[in-house]
C-alpha positions as CSV (number, residue, x, y, z in Angstrom):
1,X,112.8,8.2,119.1
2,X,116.3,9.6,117.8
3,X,115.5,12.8,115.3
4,X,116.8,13.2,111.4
5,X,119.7,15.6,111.6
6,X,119.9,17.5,108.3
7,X,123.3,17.7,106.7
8,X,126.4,19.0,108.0
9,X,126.3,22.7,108.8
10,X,122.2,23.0,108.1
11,X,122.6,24.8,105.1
12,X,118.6,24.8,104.4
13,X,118.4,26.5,108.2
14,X,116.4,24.1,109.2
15,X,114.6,24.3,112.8
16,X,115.9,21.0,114.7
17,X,114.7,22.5,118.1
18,X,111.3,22.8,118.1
19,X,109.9,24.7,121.3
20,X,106.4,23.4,122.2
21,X,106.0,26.7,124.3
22,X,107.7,29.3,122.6
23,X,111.2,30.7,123.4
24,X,109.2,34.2,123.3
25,X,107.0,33.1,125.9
26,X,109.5,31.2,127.9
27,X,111.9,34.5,128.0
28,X,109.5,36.7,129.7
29,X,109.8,34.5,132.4
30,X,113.1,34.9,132.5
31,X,114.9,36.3,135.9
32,X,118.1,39.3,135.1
33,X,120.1,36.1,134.7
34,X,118.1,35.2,131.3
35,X,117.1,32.1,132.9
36,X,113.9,30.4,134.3
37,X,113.9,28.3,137.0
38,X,112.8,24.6,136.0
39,X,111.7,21.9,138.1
40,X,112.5,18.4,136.1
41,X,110.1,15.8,137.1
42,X,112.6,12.7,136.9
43,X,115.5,14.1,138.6
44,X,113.4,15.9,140.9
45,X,115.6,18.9,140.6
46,X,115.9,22.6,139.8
47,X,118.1,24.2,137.9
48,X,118.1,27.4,136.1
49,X,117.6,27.0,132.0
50,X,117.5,29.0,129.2
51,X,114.6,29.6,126.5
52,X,116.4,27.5,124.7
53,X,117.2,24.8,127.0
54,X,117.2,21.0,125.2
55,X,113.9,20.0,127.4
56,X,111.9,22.6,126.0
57,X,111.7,21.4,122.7
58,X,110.4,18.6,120.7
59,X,113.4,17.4,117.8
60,X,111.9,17.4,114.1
61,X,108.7,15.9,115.3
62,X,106.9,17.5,112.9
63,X,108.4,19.2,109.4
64,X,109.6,22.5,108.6
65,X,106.7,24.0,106.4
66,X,104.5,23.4,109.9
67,X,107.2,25.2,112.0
68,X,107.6,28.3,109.9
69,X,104.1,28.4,108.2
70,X,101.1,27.6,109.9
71,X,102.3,27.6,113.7
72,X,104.3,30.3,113.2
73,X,101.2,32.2,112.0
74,X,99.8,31.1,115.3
75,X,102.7,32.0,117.3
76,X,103.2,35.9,115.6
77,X,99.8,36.5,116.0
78,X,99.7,35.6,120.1
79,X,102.7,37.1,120.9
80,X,101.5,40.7,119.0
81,X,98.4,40.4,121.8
82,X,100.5,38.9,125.2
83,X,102.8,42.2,124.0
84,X,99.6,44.4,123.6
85,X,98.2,42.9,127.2
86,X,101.4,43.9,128.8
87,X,101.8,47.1,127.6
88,X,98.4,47.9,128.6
89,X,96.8,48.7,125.5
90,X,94.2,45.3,125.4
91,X,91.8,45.2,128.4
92,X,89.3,42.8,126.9
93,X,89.0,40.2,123.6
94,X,86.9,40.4,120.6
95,X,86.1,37.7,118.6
96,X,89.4,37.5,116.4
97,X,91.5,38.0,120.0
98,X,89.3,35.2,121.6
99,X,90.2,32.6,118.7
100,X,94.0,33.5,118.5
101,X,94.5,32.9,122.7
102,X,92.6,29.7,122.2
103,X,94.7,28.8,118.6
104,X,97.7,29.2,120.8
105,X,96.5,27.3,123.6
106,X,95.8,24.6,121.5
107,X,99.0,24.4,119.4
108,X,100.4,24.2,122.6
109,X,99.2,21.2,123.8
110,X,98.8,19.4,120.7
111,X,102.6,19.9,120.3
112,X,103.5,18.9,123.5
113,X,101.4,15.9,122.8
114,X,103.5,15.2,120.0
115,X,106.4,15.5,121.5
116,X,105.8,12.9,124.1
117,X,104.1,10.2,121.4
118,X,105.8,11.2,117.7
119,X,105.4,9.3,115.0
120,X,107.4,6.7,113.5
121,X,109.1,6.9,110.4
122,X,106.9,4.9,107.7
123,X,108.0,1.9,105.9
124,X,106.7,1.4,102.2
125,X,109.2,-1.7,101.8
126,X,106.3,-4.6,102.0
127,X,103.5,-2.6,100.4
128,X,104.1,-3.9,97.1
129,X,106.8,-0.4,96.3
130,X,110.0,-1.6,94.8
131,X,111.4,1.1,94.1
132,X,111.3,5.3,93.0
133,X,111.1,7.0,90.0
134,X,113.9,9.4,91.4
135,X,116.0,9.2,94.6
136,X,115.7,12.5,96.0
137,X,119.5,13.7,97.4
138,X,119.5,14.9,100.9
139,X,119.7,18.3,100.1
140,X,116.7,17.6,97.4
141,X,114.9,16.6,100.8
142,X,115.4,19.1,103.0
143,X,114.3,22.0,100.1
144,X,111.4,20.0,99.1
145,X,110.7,20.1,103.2
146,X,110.8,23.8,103.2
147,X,108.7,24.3,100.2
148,X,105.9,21.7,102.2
149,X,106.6,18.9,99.5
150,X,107.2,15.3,101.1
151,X,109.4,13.2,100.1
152,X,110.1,8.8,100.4
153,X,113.5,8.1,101.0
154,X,115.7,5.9,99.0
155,X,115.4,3.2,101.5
156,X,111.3,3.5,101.0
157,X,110.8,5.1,104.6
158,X,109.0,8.1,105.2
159,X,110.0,10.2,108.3
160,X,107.4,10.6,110.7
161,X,107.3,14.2,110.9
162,X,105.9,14.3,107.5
163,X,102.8,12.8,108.7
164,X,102.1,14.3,112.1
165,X,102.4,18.1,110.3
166,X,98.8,17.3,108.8
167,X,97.4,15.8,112.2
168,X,98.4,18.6,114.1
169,X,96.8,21.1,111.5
170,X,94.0,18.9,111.5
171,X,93.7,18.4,115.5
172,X,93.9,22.2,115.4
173,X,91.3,23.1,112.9
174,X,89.1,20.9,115.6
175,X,90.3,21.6,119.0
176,X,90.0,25.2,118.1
177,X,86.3,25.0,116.9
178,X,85.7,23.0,120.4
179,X,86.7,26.0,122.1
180,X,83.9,28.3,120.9
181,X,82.5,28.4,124.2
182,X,85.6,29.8,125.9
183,X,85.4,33.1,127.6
184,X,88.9,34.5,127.8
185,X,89.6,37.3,130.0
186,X,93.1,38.4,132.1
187,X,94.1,37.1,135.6
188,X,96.5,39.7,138.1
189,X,97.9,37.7,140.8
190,X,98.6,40.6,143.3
191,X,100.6,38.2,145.5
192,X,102.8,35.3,144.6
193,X,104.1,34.4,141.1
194,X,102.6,31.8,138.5
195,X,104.0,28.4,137.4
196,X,104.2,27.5,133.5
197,X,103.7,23.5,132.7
198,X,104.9,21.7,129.9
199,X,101.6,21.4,128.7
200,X,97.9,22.1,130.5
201,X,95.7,20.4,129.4
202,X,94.0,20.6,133.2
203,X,93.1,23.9,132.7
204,X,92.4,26.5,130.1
205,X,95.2,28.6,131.7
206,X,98.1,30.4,128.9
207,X,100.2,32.0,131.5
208,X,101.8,35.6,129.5
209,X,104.1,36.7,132.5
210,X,105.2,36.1,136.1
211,X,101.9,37.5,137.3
212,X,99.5,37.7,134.6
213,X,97.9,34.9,132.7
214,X,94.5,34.3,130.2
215,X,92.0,32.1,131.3
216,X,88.7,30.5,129.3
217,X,86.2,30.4,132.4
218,X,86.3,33.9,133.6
219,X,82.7,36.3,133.4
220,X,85.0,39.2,133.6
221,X,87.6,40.6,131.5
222,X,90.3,41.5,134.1
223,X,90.2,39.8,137.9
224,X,92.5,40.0,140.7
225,X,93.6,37.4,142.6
226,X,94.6,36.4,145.8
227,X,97.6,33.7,146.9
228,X,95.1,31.1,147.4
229,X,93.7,31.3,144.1
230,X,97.3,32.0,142.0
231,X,97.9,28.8,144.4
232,X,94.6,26.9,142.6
233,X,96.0,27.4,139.1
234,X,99.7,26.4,140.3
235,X,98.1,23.3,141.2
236,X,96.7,23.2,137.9
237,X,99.5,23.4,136.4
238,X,101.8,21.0,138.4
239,X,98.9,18.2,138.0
240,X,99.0,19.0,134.0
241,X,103.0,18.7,133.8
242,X,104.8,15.9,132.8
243,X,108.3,16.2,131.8
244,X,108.6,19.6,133.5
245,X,107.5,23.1,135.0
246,X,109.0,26.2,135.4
247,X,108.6,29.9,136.9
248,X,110.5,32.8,137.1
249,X,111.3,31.9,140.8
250,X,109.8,28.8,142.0
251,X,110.4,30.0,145.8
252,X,107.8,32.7,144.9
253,X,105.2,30.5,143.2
254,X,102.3,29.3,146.0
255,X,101.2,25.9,145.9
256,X,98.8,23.8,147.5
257,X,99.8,21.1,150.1
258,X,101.1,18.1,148.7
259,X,101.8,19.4,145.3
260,X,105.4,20.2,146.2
261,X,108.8,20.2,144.3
């Protein structure tokens, strides 16, 4: 499905790119080149990309008050606690630190969801609508878009966007209250790298960092692993992919037998 572009130049600044994983997250898996090394599941190749390479990103799949208001919430407040983990100064999670991994971890895959199956722009031409009390300009659009105001077209369409911004809010809210049962603590592989997927919904796995990842399932808050088990949740992860999956370096990532790239 081709995306919306706003007008010429984007004066309202408005986020076409919209990273399902964010470029924050992305960039600490980043080599001295600034890049990541991505595998691409239909060309079977690796190259080296960006955090803000193209295939990262969904394109206006959902609107602009969801990008900079309710998932960026969710995205500020993870990426103050992978910073905190990093740095050392969070060892274990409290309640509030528990729901924020497993907010993330949801907006992750919900988006990533979303941006294989968007939503088609709505037609209100044969449900008895014949016409608006005001046609909105395009730049009328776009700042009633910021300001989380939708708006119908002059044509009578609706974009899609405007309608999958309440379901992922509303898959959220749920998704996150399934999760009350997860136990999140923080995995050190002390040999071998791990793999980032463009979505996992295999595992409960948010990888932070080349070597250090959250999981849901773990009895203590900080484990150590092995190859073979970093190898376990890189199979994890290359079963969960779709589109794409990418490390640091790939060459340093263990996997399991068959689950090559």
């Amino acid at each position: 499905m081709s995306y919306e572009p706003p007008q010429k130049g984007n004066p309202n600044k408005l986020t076409i790119n919209q990273h399902t994983f964010p470029r924050a997250s992305i960039a600490r898996f980043a080599g001295p080149s600034g890049r990541v090394q991505l595998f691409h599941t239909e060309s079977k190749k690796v190259f080296p990309a960006k955090p803000t390479e193209r295939l990262f990103c969904a394109q206006r799949v959902w609107a602009q008050s969801a990008e900079s208001g309710y998932m960026k919430d969710v995205e500020d407040a993870f990426q103050a606690l992978a910073e905190a983990i990093l740095d050392g100064r969070v060892h274990r999670f409290d309640l509030i630190e528990a729901s924020i991994i497993s907010a993330f971890y949801c907006l992750w895959n919900i988006r990533a969801h979303f941006k294989r199956l968007p939503i088609e722009d709505q037609s209100f031409a044969r449900t008895g609508v014949v016409g608006l009390a005001r046609h909105y300009t395009k730049d009328d659009q776009e700042r009633l878009e910021i300001n989380g105001i939708f708006s119908i077209r002059p044509d009578l369409t609706m974009a899609g966007r405007f309608l999958t911004s309440p379901q992922i809010s509303q898959n959220l809210m749920m998704a996150v209250e399934s999760m009350g049962d997860a136990q999140w603590g923080i995995l050190h592989a002390m040999e071998g790298e791990f793999i980032v997927p463009d979505n996992f919904n295999q595992m409960r796995v948010v990888p932070i960092s080349p070597t250090i990842c959250l999981w849901s399932q773990t009895s203590r808050p900080v484990e150590l692993l092995d190859r073979h088990a970093v190898a376990e949740i890189n199979r994890g992860a290359i079963r969960s992919s779709i589109d794409y999956y990418f490390a640091r370096n790939l060459d340093q990532c263990p996997i399991l037998p068959g689950h090559l790239f």
